[in-house]
C-alpha positions in Angstrom: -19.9 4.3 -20.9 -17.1 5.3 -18.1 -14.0 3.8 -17.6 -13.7 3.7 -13.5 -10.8 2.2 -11.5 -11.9 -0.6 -9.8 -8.5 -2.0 -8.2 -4.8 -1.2 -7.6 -3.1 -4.5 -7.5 0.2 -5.9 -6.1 2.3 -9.0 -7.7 3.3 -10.2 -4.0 5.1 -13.2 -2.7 2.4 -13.6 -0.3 -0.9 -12.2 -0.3 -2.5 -12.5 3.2 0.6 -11.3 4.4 1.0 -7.7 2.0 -2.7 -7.2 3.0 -2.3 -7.3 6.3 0.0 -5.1 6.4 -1.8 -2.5 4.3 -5.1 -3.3 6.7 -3.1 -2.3 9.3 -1.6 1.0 8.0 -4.9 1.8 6.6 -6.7 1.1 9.8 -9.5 -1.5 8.1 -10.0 -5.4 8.0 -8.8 -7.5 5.0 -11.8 -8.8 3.4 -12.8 -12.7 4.2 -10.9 -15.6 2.8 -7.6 -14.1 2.2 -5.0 -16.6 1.7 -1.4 -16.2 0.4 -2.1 -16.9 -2.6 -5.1 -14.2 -2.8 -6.4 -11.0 -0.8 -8.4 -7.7 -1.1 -8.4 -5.0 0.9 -11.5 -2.1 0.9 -14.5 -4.8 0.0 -15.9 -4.6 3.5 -14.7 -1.5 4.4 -16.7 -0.2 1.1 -13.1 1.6 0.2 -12.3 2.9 -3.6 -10.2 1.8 -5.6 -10.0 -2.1 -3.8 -6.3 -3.1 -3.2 -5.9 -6.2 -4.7 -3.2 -8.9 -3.8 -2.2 -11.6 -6.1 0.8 -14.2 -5.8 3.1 -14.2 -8.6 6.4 -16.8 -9.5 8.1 -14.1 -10.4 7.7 -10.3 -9.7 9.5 -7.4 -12.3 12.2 -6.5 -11.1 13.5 -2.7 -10.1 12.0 -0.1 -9.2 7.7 -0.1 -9.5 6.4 2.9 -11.7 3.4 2.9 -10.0 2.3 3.5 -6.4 0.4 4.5 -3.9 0.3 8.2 -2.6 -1.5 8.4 0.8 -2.0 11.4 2.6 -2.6 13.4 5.9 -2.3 16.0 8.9 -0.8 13.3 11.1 1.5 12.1 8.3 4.5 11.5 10.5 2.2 9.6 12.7 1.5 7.0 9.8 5.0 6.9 9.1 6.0 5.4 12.2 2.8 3.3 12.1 4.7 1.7 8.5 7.6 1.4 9.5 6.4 0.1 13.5 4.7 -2.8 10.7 7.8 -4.1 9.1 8.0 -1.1 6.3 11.4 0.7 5.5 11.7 4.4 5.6 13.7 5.0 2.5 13.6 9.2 2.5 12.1 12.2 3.0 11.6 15.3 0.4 10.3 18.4 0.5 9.7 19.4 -3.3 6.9 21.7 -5.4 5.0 22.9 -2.5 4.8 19.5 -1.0 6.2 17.1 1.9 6.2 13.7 1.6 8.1 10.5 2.8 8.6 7.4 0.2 9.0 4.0 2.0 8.9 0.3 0.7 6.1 -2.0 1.9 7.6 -5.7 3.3 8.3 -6.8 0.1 9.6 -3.4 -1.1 7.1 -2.1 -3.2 7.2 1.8 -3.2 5.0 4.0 -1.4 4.5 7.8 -0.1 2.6 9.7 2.7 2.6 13.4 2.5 1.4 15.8 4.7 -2.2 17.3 3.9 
C-alpha cells in the first residue's frame, strides 16, 4: 500500500475566486462547477497533486507553514503574470544556490517561483 498525495488544499474566503486565480497563473481551466463555496483546479487538466479550494468561517491566522513552490526559466515572467492577477510581490532572495520570489495569493496565502 502507498501513501500518494492526492490534493494541496486552501481554507479560502471564496473558492471560485482563489481558483481562478491559480487557473490563471498556472495557465489551465478550473474544473466544472466551481462555486465559492467549492473549487478544484488540475481535474481536467489531468494535473498532480489537484489544488483544492474550500470555504472556511474562519481561516488560522499568521503566517501558512505550508506552500506552494513553483518553478521555471521564465520565472520573472510568472511573477508579473501573479502579481498582473491581483497577487502581492512580498520579496525576492537569492539563498543556497537558489533564486526565488515569495508572494501572497489574493487572500495572502504564501507562495514562491524560483528560477529553474
Amino acid at each position: 500500500m502507498t501513501l500518494a498525495l492526492g490534493n494541496v488544499t486552501f481554507d479560502c474566503h471564496n473558492a471560485a475566486a482563489l481558483a481562478d486565480f491559480y487557473a490563471q497563473l498556472l495557465g489551465v481551466p478550473v474544473d466544472p462547477e466551481a462555486s465559492e463555496f467549492f473549487a478544484t483546479v488540475g481535474k481536467t487538466a489531468e494535473l498532480s497533486p489537484i489544488l483544492m479550494f474550500i470555504q472556511v468561517d474562519d481561516k488560522n491566522p499568521g503566517k501558512n507553514v505550508v506552500h506552494l513552490d513553483y518553478h521555471a526559466t521564465e520565472w520573472r515572467d510568472y511573477i508579473e503574470r501573479a502579481i498582473s492577477l491581483g497577487g502581492k510581490h512580498i520579496g525576492d532572495f537569492d539563498e543556497y544556490g537558489q533564486q526565488w520570489a515569495t508572494l501572497a495569493d489574493p487572500e495572502g496565502n504564501l507562495f514562491d517561483i524560483g528560477k529553474e
